[in-house]
C-alpha positions as CSV (number, residue, x, y, z in Angstrom):
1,X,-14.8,28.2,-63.9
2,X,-14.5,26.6,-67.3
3,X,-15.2,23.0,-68.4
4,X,-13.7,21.5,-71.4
5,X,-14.5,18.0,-72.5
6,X,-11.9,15.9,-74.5
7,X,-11.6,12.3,-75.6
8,X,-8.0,11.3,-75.1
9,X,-8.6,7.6,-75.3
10,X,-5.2,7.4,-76.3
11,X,-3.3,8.6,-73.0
12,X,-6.3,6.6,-70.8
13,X,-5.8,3.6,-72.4
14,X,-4.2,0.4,-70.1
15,X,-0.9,-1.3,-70.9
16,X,2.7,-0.3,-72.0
17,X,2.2,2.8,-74.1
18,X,4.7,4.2,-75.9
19,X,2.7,6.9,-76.9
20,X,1.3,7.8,-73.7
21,X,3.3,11.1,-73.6
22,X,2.3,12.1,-77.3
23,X,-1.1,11.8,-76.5
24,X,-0.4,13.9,-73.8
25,X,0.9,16.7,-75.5
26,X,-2.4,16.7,-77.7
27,X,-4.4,17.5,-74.9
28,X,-5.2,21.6,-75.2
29,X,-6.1,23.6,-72.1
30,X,-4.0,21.6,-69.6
31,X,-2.0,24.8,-68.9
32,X,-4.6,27.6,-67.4
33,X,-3.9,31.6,-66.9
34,X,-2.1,32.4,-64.0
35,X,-3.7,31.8,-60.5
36,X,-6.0,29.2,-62.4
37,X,-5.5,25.6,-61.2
38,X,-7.0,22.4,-63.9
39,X,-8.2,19.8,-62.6
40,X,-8.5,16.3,-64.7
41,X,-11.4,14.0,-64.8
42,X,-10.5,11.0,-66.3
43,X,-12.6,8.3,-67.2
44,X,-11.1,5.2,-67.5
45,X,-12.1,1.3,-66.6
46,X,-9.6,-1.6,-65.2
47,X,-9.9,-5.4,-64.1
48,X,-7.1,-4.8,-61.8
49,X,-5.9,-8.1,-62.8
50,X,-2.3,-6.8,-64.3
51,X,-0.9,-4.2,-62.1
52,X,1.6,-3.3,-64.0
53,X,-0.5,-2.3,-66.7
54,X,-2.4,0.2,-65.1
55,X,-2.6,3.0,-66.8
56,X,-4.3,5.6,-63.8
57,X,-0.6,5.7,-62.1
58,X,1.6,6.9,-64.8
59,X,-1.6,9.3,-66.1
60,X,-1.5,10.5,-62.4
61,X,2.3,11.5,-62.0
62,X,2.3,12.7,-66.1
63,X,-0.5,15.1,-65.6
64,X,0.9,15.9,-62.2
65,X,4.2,16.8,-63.5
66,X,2.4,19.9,-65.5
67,X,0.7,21.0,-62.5
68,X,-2.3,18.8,-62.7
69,X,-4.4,17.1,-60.4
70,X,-6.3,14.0,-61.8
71,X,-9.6,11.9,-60.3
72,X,-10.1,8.5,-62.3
73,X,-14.1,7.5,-62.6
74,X,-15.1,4.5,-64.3
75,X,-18.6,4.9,-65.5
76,X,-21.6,2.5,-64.9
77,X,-23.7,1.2,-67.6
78,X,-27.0,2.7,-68.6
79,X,-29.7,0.9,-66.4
80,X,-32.6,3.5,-66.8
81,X,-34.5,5.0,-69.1
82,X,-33.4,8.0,-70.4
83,X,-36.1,9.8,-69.4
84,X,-35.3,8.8,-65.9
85,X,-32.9,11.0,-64.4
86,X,-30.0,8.4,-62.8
87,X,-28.6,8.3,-59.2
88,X,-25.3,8.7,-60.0
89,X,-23.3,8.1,-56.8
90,X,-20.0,7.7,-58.1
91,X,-19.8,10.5,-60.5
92,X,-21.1,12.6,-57.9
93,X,-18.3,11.6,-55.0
94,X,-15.6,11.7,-58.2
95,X,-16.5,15.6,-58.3
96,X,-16.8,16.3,-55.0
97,X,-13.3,14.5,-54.3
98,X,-11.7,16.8,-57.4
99,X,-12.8,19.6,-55.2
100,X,-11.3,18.4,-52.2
101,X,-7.9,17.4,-54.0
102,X,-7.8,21.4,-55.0
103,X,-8.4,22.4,-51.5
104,X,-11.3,23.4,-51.5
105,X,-13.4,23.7,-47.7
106,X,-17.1,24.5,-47.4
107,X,-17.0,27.6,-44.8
108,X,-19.7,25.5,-42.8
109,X,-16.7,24.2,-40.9
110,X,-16.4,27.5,-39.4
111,X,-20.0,27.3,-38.0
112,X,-19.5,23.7,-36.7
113,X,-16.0,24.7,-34.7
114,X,-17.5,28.0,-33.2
115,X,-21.2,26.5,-32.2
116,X,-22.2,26.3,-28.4
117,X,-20.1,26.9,-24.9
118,X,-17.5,24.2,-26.1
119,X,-17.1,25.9,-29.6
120,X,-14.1,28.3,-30.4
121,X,-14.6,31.4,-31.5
122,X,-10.9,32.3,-32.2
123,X,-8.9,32.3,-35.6
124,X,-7.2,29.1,-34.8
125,X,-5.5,27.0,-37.2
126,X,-5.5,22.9,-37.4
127,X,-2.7,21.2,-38.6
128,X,-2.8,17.4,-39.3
129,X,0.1,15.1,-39.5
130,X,0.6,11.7,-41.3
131,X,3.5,9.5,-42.0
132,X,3.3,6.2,-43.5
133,X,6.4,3.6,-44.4
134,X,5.7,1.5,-47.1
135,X,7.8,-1.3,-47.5
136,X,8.2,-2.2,-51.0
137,X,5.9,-2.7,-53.4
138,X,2.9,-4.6,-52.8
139,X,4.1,-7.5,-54.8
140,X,7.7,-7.7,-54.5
141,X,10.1,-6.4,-51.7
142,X,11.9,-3.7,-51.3
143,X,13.5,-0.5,-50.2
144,X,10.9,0.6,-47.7
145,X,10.1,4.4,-48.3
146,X,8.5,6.9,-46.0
147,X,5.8,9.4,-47.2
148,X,4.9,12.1,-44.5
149,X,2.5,15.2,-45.1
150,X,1.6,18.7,-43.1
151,X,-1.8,20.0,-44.0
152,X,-2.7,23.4,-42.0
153,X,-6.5,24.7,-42.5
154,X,-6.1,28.1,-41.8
155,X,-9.3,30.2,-41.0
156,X,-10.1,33.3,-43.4
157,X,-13.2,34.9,-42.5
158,X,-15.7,32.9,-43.0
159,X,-14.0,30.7,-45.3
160,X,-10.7,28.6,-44.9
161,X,-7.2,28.3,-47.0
162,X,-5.7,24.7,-47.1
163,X,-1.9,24.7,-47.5
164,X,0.6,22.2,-47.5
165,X,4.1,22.0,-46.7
166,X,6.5,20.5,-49.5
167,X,10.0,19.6,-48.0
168,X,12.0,19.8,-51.0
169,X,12.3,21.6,-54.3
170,X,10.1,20.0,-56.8
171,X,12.1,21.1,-60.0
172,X,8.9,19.4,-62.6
173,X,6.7,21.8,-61.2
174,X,9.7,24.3,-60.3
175,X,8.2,24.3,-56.8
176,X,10.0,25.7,-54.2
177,X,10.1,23.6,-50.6
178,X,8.1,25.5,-48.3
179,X,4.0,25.9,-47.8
180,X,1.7,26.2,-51.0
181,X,-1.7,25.9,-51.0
182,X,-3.2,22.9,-51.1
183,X,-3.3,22.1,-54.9
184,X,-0.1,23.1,-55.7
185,X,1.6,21.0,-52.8
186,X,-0.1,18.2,-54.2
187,X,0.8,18.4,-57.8
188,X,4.4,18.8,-56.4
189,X,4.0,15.7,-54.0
190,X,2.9,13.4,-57.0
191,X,5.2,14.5,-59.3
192,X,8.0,13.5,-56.6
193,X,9.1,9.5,-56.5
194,X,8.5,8.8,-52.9
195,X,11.5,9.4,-51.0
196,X,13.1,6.3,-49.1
197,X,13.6,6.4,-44.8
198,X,12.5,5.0,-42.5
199,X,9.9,6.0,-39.7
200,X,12.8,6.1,-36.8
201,X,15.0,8.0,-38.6
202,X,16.0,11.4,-36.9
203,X,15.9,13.8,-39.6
204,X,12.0,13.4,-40.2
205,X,11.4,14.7,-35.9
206,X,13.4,17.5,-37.3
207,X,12.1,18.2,-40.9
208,X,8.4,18.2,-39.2
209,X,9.9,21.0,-36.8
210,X,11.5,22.9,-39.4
211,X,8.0,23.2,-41.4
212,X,5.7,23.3,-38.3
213,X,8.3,26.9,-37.5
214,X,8.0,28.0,-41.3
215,X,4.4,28.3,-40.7
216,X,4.2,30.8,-38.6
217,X,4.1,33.4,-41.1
218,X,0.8,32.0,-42.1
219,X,-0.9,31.7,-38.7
220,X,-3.4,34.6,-37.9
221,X,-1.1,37.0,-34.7
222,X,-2.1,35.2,-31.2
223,X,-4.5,32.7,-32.5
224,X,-1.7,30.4,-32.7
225,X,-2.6,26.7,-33.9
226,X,-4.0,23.1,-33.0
227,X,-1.5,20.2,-34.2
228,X,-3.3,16.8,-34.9
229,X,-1.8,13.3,-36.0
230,X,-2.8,10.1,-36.4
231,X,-2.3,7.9,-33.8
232,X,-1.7,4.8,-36.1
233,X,1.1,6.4,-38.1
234,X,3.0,9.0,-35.4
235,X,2.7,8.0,-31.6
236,X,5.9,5.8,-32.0
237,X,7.8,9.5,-33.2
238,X,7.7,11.4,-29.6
239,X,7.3,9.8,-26.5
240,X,4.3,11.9,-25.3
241,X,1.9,10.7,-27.5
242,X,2.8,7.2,-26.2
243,X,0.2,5.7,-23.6
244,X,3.0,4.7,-21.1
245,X,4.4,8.4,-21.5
246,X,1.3,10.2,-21.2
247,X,2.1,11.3,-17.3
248,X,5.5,11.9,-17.8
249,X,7.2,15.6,-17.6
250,X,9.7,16.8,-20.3
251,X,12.6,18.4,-18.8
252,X,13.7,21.5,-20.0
253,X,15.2,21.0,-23.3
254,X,11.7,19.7,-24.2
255,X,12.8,16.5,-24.1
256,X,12.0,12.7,-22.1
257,X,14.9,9.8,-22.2
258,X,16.9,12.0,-24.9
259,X,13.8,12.8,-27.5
260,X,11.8,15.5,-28.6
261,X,8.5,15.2,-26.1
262,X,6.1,16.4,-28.9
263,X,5.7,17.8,-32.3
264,X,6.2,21.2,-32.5
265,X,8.5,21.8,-28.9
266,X,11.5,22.2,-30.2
267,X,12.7,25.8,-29.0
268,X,14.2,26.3,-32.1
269,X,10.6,26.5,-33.4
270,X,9.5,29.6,-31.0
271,X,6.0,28.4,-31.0
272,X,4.2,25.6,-29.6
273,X,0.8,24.0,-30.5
274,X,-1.8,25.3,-28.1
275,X,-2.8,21.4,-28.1
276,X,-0.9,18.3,-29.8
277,X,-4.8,16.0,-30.1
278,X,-3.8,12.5,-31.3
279,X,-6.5,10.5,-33.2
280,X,-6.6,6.8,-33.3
281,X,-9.9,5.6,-35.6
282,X,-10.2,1.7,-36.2
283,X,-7.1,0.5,-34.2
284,X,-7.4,-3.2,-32.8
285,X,-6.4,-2.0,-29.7
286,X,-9.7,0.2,-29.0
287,X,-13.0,-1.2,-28.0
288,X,-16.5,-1.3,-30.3
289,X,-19.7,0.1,-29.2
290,X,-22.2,-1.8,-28.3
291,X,-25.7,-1.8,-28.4
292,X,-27.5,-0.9,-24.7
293,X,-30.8,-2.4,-24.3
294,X,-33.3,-2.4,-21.4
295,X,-36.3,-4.2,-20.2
296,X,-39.2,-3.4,-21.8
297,X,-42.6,-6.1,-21.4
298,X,-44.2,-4.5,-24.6
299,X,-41.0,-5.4,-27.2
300,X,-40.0,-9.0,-28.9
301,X,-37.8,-10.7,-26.1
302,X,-38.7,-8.1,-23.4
303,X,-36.0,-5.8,-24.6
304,X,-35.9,-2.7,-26.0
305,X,-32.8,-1.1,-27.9
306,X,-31.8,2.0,-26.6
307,X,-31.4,4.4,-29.4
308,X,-27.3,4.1,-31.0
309,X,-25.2,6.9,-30.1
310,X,-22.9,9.2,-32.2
311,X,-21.6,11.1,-29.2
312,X,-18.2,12.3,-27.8
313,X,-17.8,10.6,-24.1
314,X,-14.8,11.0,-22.0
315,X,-13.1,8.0,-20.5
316,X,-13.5,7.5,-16.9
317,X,-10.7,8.3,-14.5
318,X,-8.6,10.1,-17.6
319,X,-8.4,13.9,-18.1
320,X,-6.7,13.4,-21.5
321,X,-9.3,10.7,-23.3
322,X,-12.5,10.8,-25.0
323,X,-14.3,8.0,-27.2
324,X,-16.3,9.0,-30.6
325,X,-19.0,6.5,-31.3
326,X,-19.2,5.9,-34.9
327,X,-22.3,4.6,-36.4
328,X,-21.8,3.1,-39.8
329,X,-23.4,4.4,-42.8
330,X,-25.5,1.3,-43.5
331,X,-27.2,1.6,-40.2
332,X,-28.1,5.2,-39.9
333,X,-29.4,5.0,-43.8
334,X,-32.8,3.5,-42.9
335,X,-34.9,0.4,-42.7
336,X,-33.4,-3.0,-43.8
337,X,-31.7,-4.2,-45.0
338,X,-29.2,-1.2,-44.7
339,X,-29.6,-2.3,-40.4
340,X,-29.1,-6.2,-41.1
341,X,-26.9,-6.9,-38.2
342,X,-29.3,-5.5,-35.8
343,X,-31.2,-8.4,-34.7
344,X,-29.6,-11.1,-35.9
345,X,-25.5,-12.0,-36.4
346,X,-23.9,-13.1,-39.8
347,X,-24.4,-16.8,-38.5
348,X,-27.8,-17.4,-37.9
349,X,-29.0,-14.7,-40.7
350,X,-31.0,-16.3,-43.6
351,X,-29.3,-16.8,-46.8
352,X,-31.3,-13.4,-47.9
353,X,-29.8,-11.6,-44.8
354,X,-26.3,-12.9,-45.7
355,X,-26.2,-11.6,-49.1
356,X,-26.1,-7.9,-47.9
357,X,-23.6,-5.5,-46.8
358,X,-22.8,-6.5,-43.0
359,X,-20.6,-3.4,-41.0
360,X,-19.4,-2.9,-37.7
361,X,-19.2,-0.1,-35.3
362,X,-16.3,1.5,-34.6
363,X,-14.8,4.2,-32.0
364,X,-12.2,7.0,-32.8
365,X,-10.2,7.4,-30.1
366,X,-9.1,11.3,-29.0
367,X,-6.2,12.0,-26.6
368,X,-5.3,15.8,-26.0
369,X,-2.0,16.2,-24.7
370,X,1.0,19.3,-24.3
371,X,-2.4,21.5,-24.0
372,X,-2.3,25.7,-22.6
373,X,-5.8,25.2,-21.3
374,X,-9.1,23.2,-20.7
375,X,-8.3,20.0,-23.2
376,X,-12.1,19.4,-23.9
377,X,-12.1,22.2,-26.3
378,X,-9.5,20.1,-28.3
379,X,-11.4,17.0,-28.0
380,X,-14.7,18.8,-29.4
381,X,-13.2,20.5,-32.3
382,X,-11.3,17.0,-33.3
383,X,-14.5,15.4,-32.9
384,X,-16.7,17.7,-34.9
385,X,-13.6,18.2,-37.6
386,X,-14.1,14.2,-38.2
387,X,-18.5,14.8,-38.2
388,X,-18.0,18.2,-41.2
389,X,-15.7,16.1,-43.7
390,X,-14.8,17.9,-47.2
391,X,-15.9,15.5,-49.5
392,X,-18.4,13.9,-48.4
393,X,-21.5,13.4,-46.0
394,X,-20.7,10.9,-43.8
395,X,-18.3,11.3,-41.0
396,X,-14.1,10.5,-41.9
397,X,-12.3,8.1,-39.6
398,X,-10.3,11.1,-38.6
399,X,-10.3,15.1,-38.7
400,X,-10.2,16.8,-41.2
401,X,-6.6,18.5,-41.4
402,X,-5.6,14.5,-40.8
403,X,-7.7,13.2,-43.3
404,X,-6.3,16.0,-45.8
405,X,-2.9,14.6,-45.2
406,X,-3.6,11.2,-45.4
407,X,-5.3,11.5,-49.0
408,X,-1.9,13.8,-50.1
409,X,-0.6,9.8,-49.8
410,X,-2.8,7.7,-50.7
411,X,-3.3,9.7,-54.3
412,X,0.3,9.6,-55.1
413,X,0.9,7.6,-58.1
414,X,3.4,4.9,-55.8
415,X,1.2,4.3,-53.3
416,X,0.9,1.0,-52.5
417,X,-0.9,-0.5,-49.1
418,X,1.8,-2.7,-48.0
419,X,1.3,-2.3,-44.1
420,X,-1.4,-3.3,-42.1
421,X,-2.7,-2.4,-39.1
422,X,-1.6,-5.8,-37.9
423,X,2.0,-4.9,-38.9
424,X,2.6,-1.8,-37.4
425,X,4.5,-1.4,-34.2
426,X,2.1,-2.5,-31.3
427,X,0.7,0.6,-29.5
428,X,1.9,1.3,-26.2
């Protein structure tokens, strides 16, 4: 590994820059020897009052069009002594999320998905699924466009490869369509415009298909793989992964009222997922956790708080369903005020109380369906894939395969959160 340091105030300033590009060509080392991939840490600093003007998107898709992956950091201001060493927080996640955008997995994942009776101790592979329409920008309307991304984790060893599938021919980056590893799919995806569609249209059931067969090649002989998705983005794509579908039987062409029953069953393909787990984190549609408290004479009020859960529970009366607690990183980080919330709510908190960081508790919720054989498996690895996250740690709203394809489009330099929960199609 090799650092070099550079002050390229020119390409990081903000505004319309004609010179952007020049600036960019001063920069040495951006091209590395082969099998070497360069990673960019940029710091830069932005009001975010003039979108238009930010400068982090058009550095983003410039660098990525030479095969360049970039993190932006804006730095804090001295507040210590300088014999003091500093708790640097952000530069710290900034490096550890350059890591991640290059694909990088710490091999305790493998420990975590093999540990106990419920562990697996096969080769097996997880794939996670996003799509996402975004319609128009975020202040004007438009065209909508549709971003999806594949991300398999594929298990080596002790240690894991991250690829990604690119579904066209990236001719910046002179990338073929196909499965890369991880940080060459992504400087491919950013250096792409984000292709218009729609969710419903056909020929994204079939593109997914056409990559989820092209990875075969990749897949360790008769481990097979584990297909995740995101409930919030893909459950209106197949009818299986639909609530009211969930007892329903394909008939033999794979299919329920005319559609493809599940990612990944087209026959065409030749190989099914051993399990398709779909994972819904932060929906309106699933309950909180609450807190549980029993009598006890010797606490305030007579109560006593059981102790908050972070546990996988399966939901009564479904073989299919399980519920992660999620306990918020303000609560488990110690005594108040990181717990305000605990004993009192935002309304009758003190004015002290009220200036802090309030949270809620939310559940991630895990549905195993088209599975070979004993579901909870499914449900445990999804579960522990969301508690081991990459970058990071605290626990990600969803597993990690998932969350690896969700961050492919948020990065992208024409990203823009145009769709909320709220707007989406209601879950059924």
């Amino acid at each position: 590994m090799e650092i070099v340091f550079h002050h390229a105030k020119e390409l990081l300033v903000h505004g319309r820059q004609r010179q952007r590009i020049d600036a960019l060509n001063r920069v040495p080392h951006l091209t590395g020897p082969a099998g070497t991939g360069v990673l960019a840490l940029c710091e830069t600093e932005y009001d975010g009052k003039t979108p238009d003007e930010d400068a982090k998107p058009l550095v983003n898709s410039l660098l990525a069009e030479r095969g360049v992956l970039a993190q932006f950091l804006a730095t804090a201001p001295e507040t210590k002594p300088v014999h003091e060493p500093a708790d640097d927080y952000r530069g710290h996640g900034a490096l550890a999320d350059l890591m991640r955008v290059a694909g990088l997995v710490h091999p305790r994942m493998t420990k975590a998905l093999s540990y106990g009776s419920l562990g697996t101790k096969e080769p097996v592979t997880y794939v996670g699924l996003h799509v996402r329409e975004q319609r128009g920008n975020a202040w004007t309307n438009g065209r909508p466009k549709l971003s999806w991304s594949l991300v398999a984790t594929i298990p080596d060893g002790e240690h894991w490869r991250v690829l990604a599938y690119q579904a066209v021919r990236e001719r910046k980056t002179d990338t073929e369509a196909g499965w890369h590893d991880y940080f060459t799919a992504n400087a491919a995806f950013r250096a792409s415009p984000l292709p218009g569609g729609k969710r419903q249209d056909d020929v994204l059931v079939a593109a997914i298909d056409t990559a989820l067969r092209l990875l075969q090649p990749h897949i360790a002989t008769g481990a097979g793989y584990v297909l995740m998705v995101s409930g919030d983005s893909a459950r209106s794509l197949y009818p299986l992964l639909a609530n009211k579908n969930l007892d329903l039987e394909p008939d033999a062409s794979c299919l329920v009222n005319g559609r493809l029953a599940l990612p990944g069953w087209d026959p065409a393909t030749g190989h099914r997922p051993r399990a398709v787990v779909r994972v819904t984190s932060g929906s309106r549609d699933l309950p909180r956790p609450v807190e549980v408290r029993v009598s006890d004479p010797k606490a305030e009020n007579g109560l006593y708080i059981v102790k908050t859960t972070e546990s996988l529970y399966a939901l009564n009366g479904s073989a299919s369903t399980w519920i992660l607690s999620n306990v918020p990183r303000q609560f488990a980080g110690g005594p108040p005020p990181r717990r305000v919330g605990r004993d009192v709510g935002r309304w009758s908190a003190s004015a002290e109380l009220g200036r802090n960081t309030w949270y809620a508790h939310t559940a991630t919720e895990i549905v195993v369906v088209g599975v070979d054989s004993d579901p909870v498996r499914y449900a445990v690895a999804a579960a522990r894939l969301c508690d081991h996250s990459v970058s990071w740690d605290g626990r990600t709203s969803y597993p990690v395969p998932v969350h690896l394809a969700r961050l492919m489009d948020r990065n992208h330099p024409e990203y823009r959160r145009t769709v909320d929960a709220d707007d989406e199609e209601p879950s059924q």
